[in-house]
N, C-alpha and C positions, 0 to 999 in steps of 0.2 A: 184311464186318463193318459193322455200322449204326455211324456215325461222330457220332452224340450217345451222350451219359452224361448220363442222366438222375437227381435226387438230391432226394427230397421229407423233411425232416427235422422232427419234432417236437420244440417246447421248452417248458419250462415256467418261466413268469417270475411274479414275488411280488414284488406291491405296489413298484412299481417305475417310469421312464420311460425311455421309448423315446429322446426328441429332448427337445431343451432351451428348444427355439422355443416359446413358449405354452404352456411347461408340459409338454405330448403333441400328438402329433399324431393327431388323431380322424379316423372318418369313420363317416358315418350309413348304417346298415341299413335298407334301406327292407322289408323283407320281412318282420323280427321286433323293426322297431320300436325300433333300440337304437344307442347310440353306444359307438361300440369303439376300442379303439388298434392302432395299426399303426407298424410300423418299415418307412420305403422302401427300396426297389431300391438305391437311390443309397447310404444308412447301411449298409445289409447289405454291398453289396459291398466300400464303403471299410473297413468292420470285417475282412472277408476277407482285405486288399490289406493290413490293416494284421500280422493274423494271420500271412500270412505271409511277410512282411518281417521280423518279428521272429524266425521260425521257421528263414529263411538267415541271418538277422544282418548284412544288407542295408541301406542307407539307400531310401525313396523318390526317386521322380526330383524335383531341385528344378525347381519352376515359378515363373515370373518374372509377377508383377504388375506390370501397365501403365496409368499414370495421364497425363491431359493435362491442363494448368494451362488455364482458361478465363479470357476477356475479365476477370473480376471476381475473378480471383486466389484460386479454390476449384480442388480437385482433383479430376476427373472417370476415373468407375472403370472404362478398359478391359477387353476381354478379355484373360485371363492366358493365356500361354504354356507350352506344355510340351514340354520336347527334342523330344519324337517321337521317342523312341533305344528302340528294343526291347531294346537289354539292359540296361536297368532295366526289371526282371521287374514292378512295377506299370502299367508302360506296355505290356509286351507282353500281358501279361494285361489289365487295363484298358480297353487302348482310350487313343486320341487324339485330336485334332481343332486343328488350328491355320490359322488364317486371317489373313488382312493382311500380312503377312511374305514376297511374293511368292507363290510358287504354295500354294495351300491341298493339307495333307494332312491324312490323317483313315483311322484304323482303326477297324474294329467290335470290341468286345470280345468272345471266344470263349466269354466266362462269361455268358450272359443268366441274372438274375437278380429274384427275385419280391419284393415286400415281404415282410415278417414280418407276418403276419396271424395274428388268431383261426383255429382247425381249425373254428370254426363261431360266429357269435355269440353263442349261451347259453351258450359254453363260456369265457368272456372278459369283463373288463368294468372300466368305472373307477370312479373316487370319488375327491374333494374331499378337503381339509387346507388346516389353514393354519398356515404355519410361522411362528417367530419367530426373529427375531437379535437375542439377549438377552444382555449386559451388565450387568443392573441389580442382581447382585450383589457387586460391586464397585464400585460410584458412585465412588469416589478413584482408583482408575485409568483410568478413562474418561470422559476429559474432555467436555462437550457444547459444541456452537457455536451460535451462532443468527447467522443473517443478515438483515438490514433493507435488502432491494434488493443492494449492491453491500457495502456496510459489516459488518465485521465487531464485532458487538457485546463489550462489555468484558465482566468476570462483574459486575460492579455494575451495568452497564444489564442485563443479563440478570435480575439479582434484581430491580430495578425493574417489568420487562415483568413478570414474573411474580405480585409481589407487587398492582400493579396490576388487571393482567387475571383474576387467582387464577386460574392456572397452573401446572401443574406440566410439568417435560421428563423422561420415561424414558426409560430408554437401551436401550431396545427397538424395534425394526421388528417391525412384523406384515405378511407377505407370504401375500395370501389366495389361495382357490381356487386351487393346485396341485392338477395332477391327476393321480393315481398309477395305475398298470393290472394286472392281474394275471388269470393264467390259462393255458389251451395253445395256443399259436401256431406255426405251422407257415411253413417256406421252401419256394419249389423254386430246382434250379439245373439248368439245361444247358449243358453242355460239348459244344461244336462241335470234333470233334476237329483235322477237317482243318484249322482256323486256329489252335489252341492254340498252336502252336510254329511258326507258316510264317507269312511276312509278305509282301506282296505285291509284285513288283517291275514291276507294271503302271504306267506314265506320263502313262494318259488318266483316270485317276482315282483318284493319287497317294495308296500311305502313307508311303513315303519319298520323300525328295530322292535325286538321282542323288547326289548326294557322301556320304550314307548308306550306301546299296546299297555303295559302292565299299569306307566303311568295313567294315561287315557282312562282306562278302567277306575280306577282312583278317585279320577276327579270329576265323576258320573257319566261319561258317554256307554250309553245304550250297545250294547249286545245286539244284530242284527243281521238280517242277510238280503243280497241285493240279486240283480243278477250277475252279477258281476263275483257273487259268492261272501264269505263271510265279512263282516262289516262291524266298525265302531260308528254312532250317529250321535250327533252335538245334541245334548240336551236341549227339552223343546224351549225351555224357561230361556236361555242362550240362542239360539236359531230365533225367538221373539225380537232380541234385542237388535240381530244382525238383519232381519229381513227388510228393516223400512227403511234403513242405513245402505242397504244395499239399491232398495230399487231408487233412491233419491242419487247416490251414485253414478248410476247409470247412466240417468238423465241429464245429470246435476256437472261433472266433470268439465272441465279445459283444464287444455294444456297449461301450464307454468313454468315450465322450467326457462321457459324464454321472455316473460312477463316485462322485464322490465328492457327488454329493445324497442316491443311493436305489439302492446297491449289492442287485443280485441273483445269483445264482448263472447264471440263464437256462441250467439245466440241460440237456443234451440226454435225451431220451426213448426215439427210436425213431429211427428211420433205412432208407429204404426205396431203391433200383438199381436203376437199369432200363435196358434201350433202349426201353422204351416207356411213352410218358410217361401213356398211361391209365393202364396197371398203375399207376402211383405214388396217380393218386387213387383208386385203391378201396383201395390197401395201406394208407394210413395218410389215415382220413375221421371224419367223426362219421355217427351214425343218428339222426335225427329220432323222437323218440316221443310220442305224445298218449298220456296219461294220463288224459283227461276234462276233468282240470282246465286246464290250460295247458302247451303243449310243452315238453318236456324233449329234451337231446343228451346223445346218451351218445357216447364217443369212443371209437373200436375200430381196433384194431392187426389187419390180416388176413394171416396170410402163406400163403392160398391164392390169393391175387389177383393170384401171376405174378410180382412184384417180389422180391428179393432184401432180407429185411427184417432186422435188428438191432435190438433190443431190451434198452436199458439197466437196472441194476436200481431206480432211482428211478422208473422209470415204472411199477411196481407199486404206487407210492402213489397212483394217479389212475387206472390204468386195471386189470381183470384181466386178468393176463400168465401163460402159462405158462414160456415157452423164454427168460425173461433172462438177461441174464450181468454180469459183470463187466467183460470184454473186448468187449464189443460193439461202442464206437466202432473199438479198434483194429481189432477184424474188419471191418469198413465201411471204415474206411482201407488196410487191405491190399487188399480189393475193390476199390476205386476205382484203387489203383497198378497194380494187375494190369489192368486194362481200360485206364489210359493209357500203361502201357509197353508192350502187345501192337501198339498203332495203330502202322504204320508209315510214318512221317510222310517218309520220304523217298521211297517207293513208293508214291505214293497210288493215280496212276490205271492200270489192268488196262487190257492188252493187249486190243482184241476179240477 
C-alpha cells in the first residue's frame, strides 16, 4: 500500500481576505502578468489544526512565550516554546521544534501542506476599497479629542483651534486601499501515513526526551518500528476517534481569523484522492484558451484523470458538472477514513 494520501481541493471565495497583514497577501504572476492572492502553508494548516480541535472538543497545546529584559529595560522577543507532547493531537499532527532548553527536539509534520492559491491566474483576482469607521451620525454620543503634543485639549480650546483655523473634526476614519480577493482557489495536501500516528523514539536526532517516551509508554502507545526505525504509535481505540475528525477537517476548514471584516462562505467545490499526486493535477486544473483576442481559463473537473473525484453542487455555478451531489464532501470524508484506518500503523515494515 503506497503510504501517502494525496487530496487536491477546490474552493470558491467572494470578495474576501485571506490574511490581515497588509490587507492580503499577494504575489505577482510573471507569465500573465497579474497580481493574485494567496492563503499560505502556514494559515491553511493552523485553520486545519484549528478545524479539528473544535471537531474533538480538544483544547490546543499551550505554548509558552519567552522574553529577556535588556541593558535598557525593553523586552526582547524569544523563541516560544511548545510541550513537544504528542497527545495534544495539534502537535502530533503539526509538527514541533524546540531548541535552548537542553537537547533540541523537533518532529516533521505528516500533513505537508500547499498555500491556497488561484487554479490559475485568470481564474482569480483582487480590487481596492476603502472603508470608513463612521460615527457621524450621532455627534452627542461620540465624543472627539484632540491632542497638542502631550496635552489634552478642553472643548473650548478645541472650538477655538477650530474656529481659528476654519476647521471642522468628523467622527469618521477613512481607511484606504484594502484589498479584497475573489475567485477559484485550490489546496493540496499529503498525508505521510507512516508518521501520522508514530512518533519517533530515535536519540541521535531527538522528537522526544527520554522522560516522554517513558511517559508515552504509560499511557498505552504501542512499541513499534517504521522505516524510519524505532517508533511509539497512538493507540488504535484513540487514532478511531482522531480519523473522522481529521478527514472532516480537511475538507471542512476556513479561514477565521479575519471573519469578522469580509466573511465568505470559501465554499468547497470539488475534491480530488489519490495515491498519485499527478492524477490530482490533471483531476481538478484549468485549460488555457486563446480566443484571438486575449487568453482566457476555463476551469475543468476530470474524473477520467485516475483520481478519485467528488463534486459539490455549488460547483455547477462556475463550472459544467455532470455527477454532483449533495453528499460529496461526506463521500470524500468517508474516503479519506477508509484509506487512513486500512494503514497499519503497527505493522508497517514486511518481512523479506
Amino acid at each position: 500500500m503506497n503510504p501517502y494520501i494525496y487530496l487536491r481541493a477546490l474552493k470558491h471565495a467572494e470578495h474576501t481576505v485571506f490574511c490581515v497583514q497588509d490587507g492580503q497577501k499577494t504575489y505577482f504572476d510573471p507569465q500573465f502578468n497579474r497580481v493574485v492572492a494567496y492563503s499560505s502553508g502556514q494559515q491553511v494548516k493552523r485553520s486545519i489544526l484549528d478545524s479539528l480541535t473544535s471537531n474533538l472538543n480538544v483544547q490546543m497545546a499551550p505554548i509558552t512565550f519567552n522574553y529577556n529584559v535588556t541593558k535598557d529595560k525593553q523586552l526582547e522577543n524569544k523563541e516560544p516554546w511548545s510541550p513537544c507532547d504528542p497527545t495534544y493531537i495539534d502537535q502530533l499532527l503539526g509538527g514541533w521544534m524546540r531548541a535552548g532548553d537542553g537537547v533540541t527536539v523537533k518532529r516533521r509534520s505528516p500533513l505537508s501542506i500547499s498555500a491556497m492559491r488561484p487554479i490559475h491566474p485568470l481564474l482569480a483576482g483582487t480590487d481596492k476599497e476603502n472603508l470608513t469607521f463612521d460615527r457621524s451620525d450621532k455627534p452627542d454620543r461620540h465624543p472627539v479629542n484632540v491632542r497638542l503634543g502631550d496635552k489634552l485639549l478642553t472643548d473650548d480650546e478645541i472650538d477655538e483651534f477650530l474656529t481659528t483655523n476654519n476647521r471642522t473634526l468628523p467622527r469618521r476614519n477613512w481607511i484606504p486601499d484594502n484589498v479584497r480577493t475573489g475567485g477559484l482557489f485550490i489546496y493540496d495536501v499529503a498525508i505521510d501515513l507512516r508518521t501520522l500516528f508514530c512518533v519517533s523514539v530515535n536519540q541521535h536526532e531527538p522528537e522526544l526526551s527520554k522522560e516522554r517516551i517513558e511517559d508515552l509508554k504509560s499511557k498505552g502507545w504501542v512499541e513499534s518500528e517504521n522505516v524510519f526505525g524505532k517508533c511509539l504509535v497512538l493507540p488504535k481505540n484513540e487514532r478511531e476517534k482522531v480519523i473522522p475528525a481529521l478527514a472532516s477537517a480537511l475538507l471542512n476548514w476556513r479561514i477565521t481569523s479575519n471573519q469578522a471584516r469580509t466573511f465568505s462562505l470559501m465554499e468547497t467545490l470539488a475534491i480530488a484522492i489519490s495515491d498519485n499526486a499527478n492524477k490530482l493535477a490533471g483531476a481538478i486544473r484549468a485549460k488555457l484558451i486563446d480566443d484571438g483576442e486575449k487568453p482566457k481559463a476555463k476551469p475543468i473537473i476530470d474524473e477520467t484523470a485516475g483520481a478519485d473525484i467528488f463534486v459539490t453542487l455549488p460547483c455547477s455555478n462556475y463550472i459544467v458538472t455532470v455527477n454532483e451531489s449533495a453528499d460529496a464532501i461526506e463521500q470524500a470524508e468517508q474516503k479519506l477514513i477508509e484509506l487512513m484506518m486500512a494503514f497499519d500503523y503497527e505493522n508497517q515494515l514486511v518481512e523479506a
